[in-house]
Every structure is written in structure tokens, then in C-alpha cells.
C-alpha positions as CSV (number, residue, x, y, z in Angstrom):
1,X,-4.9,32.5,5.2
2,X,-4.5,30.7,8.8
3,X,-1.0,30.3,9.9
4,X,0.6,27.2,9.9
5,X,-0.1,24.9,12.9
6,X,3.7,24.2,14.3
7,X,5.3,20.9,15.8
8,X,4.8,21.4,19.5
9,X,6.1,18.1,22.2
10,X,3.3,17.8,24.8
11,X,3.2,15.0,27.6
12,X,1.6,11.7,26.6
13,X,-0.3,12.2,30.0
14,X,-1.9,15.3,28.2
15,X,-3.5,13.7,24.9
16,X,-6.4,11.7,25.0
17,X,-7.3,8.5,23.1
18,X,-10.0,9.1,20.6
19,X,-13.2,7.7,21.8
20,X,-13.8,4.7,19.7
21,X,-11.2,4.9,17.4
22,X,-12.0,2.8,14.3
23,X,-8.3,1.8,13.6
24,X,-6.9,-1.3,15.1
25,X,-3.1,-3.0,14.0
26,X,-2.0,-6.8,14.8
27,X,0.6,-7.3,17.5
28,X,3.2,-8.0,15.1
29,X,2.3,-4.6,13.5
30,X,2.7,-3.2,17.1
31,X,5.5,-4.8,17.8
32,X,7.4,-3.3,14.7
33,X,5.9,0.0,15.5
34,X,7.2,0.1,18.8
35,X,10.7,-1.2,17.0
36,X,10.3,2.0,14.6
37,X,10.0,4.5,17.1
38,X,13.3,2.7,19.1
39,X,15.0,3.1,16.2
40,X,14.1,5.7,14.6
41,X,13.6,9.1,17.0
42,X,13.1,10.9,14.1
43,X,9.6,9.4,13.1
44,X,7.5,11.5,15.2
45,X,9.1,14.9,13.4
46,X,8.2,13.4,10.1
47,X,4.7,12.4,11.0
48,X,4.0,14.1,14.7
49,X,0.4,13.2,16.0
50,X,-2.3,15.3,15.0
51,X,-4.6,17.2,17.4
52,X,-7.7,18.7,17.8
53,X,-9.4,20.5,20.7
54,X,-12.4,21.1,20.0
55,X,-13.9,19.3,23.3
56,X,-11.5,21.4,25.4
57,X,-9.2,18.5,25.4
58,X,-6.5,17.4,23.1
59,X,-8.1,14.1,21.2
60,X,-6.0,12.3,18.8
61,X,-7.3,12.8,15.2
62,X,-4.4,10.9,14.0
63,X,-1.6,8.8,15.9
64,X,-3.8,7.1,18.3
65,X,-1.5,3.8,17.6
66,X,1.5,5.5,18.1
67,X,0.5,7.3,20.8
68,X,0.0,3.5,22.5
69,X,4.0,2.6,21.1
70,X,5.0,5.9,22.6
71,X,3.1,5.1,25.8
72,X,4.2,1.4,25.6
73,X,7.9,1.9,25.2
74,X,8.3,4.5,28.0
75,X,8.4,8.5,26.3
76,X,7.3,10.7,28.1
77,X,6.3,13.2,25.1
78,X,6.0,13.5,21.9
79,X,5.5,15.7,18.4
80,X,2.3,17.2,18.3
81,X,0.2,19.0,16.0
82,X,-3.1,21.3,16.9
83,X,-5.4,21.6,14.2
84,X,-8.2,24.2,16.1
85,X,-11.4,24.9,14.5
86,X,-12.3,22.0,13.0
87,X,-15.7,20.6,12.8
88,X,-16.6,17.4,14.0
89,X,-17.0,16.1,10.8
90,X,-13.6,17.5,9.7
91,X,-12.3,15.9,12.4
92,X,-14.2,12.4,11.1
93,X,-12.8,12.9,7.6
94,X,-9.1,13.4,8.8
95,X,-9.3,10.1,11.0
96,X,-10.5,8.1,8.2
97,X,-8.1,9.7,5.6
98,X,-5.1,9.3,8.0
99,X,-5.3,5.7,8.3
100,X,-6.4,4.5,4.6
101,X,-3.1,2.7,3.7
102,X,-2.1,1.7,7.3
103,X,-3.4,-0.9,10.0
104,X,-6.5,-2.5,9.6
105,X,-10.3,-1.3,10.5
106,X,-12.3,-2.3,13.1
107,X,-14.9,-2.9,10.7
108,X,-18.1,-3.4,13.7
109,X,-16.9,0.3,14.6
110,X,-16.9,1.8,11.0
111,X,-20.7,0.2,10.4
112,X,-21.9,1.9,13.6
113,X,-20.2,5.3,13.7
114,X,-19.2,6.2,10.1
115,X,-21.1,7.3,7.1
116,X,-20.6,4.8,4.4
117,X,-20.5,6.9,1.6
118,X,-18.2,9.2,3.3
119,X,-16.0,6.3,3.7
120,X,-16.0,5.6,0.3
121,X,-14.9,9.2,-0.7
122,X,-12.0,9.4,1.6
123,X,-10.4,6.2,-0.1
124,X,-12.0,3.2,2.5
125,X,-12.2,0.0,0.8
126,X,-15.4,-1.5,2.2
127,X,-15.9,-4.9,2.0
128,X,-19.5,-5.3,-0.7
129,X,-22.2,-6.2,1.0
130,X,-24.3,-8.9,-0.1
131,X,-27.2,-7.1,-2.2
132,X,-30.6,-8.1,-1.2
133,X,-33.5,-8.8,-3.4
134,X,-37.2,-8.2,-2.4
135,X,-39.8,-9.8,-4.1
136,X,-42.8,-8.4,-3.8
137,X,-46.2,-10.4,-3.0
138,X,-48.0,-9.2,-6.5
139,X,-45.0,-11.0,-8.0
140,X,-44.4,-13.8,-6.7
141,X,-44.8,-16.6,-8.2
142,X,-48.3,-18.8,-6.6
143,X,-47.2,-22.4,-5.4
144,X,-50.1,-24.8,-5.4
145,X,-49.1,-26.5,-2.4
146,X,-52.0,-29.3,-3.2
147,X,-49.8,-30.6,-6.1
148,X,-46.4,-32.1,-5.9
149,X,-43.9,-30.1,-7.0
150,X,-42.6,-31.2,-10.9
151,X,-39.5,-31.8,-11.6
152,X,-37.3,-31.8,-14.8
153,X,-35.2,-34.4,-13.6
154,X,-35.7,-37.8,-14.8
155,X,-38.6,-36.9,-17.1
């Protein structure tokens, strides 16, 4: 068994943004995180941002919105957590799952980077997509486009 990751404050200046974060929240949604963290200093110990280094820098998994309030309301560090070894797709998976209830998705970014299915699994409602029907030429029905066309209507 690996031993627990502790809480560690690092610099904002020393985290990185996650490259094409799929999460986005509304400016009132900002504005009440930024409120929240003003507030509340205690926030960050209850859910401190989570980390991973597997580039060789410290990418936000998880927090990448209230690493922006942090930033935006002037700290100068925060709660961290390193999570070290993870795979890139365990990193994936803990993005999506960290954000399922919160914010809203930036839903051009999830069709282009994310595995649908694997969206589905970790609890993403994605909006249904509008199911296409082929119809193949054997089947089709043949027009006679030398006759008009009959109609029911005012037979």
C-alpha cells in the first residue's frame, strides 16, 4: 500500500493550468467562487487542488478554476495534493470525475479530446446525439421522376 499523498501549500506561480481543460464556470459562478475562497480560508484544506507530475511539471488534475479565484483574488499559495504515478489516462479519468456535479463543460473540447464512452462511465451527462439513419441504395425506394408525384390529399 502507497502512502498517503499529504496537503502540501506550493506557490500559485509553481502549478500549471491544464492544457485544454474541458471545464468552464459562468462569471457569476466565478464571482461566488472567488467570494467563497474570501470567506472561507478553510476551503482549500477541505478540497486542496490536486496534482500530478507526470510531465515534470505540476499540472492541475483538479482545481484549475480555483486555481484562477486563487490567482484572481491575490494568494500567493495554496493546498496542494501530488498524486505521482498516474497514467495519463488516470489523469483523464480524475479530471472528468472531479468536475461531474460542478461548473459546466466546454462541450467542443470534450468531443475532441475525450473518449465518449469513458465519459459516460465517469458520470458525464452528454447531451444525445441525433441518431442517423442510412438507407441504403438496394432499398430505397425508386421515384419515377417521369410521373407526378400522387397525393392522398384531396383525392
Amino acid at each position: 500500500m502507497q502512502p498517503k499523498a499529504q496537503v502540501v501549500y506550493r506557490k500559485l506561480s509553481e502549478l500549471k493550468e491544464l492544457p485544454g481543460n474541458p471545464r468552464t464556470i459562468s462569471k457569476k459562478q466565478f464571482e461566488t467562487l472567488k467570494k467563497s475562497l474570501t470567506d472561507n480560508q478553510d476551503y482549500f484544506e477541505a478540497r486542496p487542488i490536486i496534482l500530478s507530475n507526470r510531465t515534470g511539471e505540476l499540472v492541475i488534475l483538479a482545481g484549475n478554476q480555483r486555481y484562477k479565484a486563487a490567482k484572481s483574488i491575490g494568494l500567493e499559495s495554496v493546498p496542494t495534493i501530488l498524486l505521482e504515478g498516474l497514467s495519463e489516462e488516470r489523469e483523464r479519468e480524475i479530471v472528468i470525475r472531479d468536475n461531474v456535479e460542478n461548473g459546466d463543460w466546454d462541450m467542443d473540447a470534450l468531443a475532441n479530446e475525450w473518449d465518449a464512452q469513458d465519459l459516460l462511465d465517469w458520470g458525464v451527462e452528454l447531451p444525445e446525439m441525433e441518431a442517423t439513419t442510412e438507407i441504403i441504395e438496394d432499398e430505397a425506394p425508386e421515384v419515377n421522376e417521369k410521373e407526378p408525384a400522387k397525393s392522398k390529399l384531396g383525392e
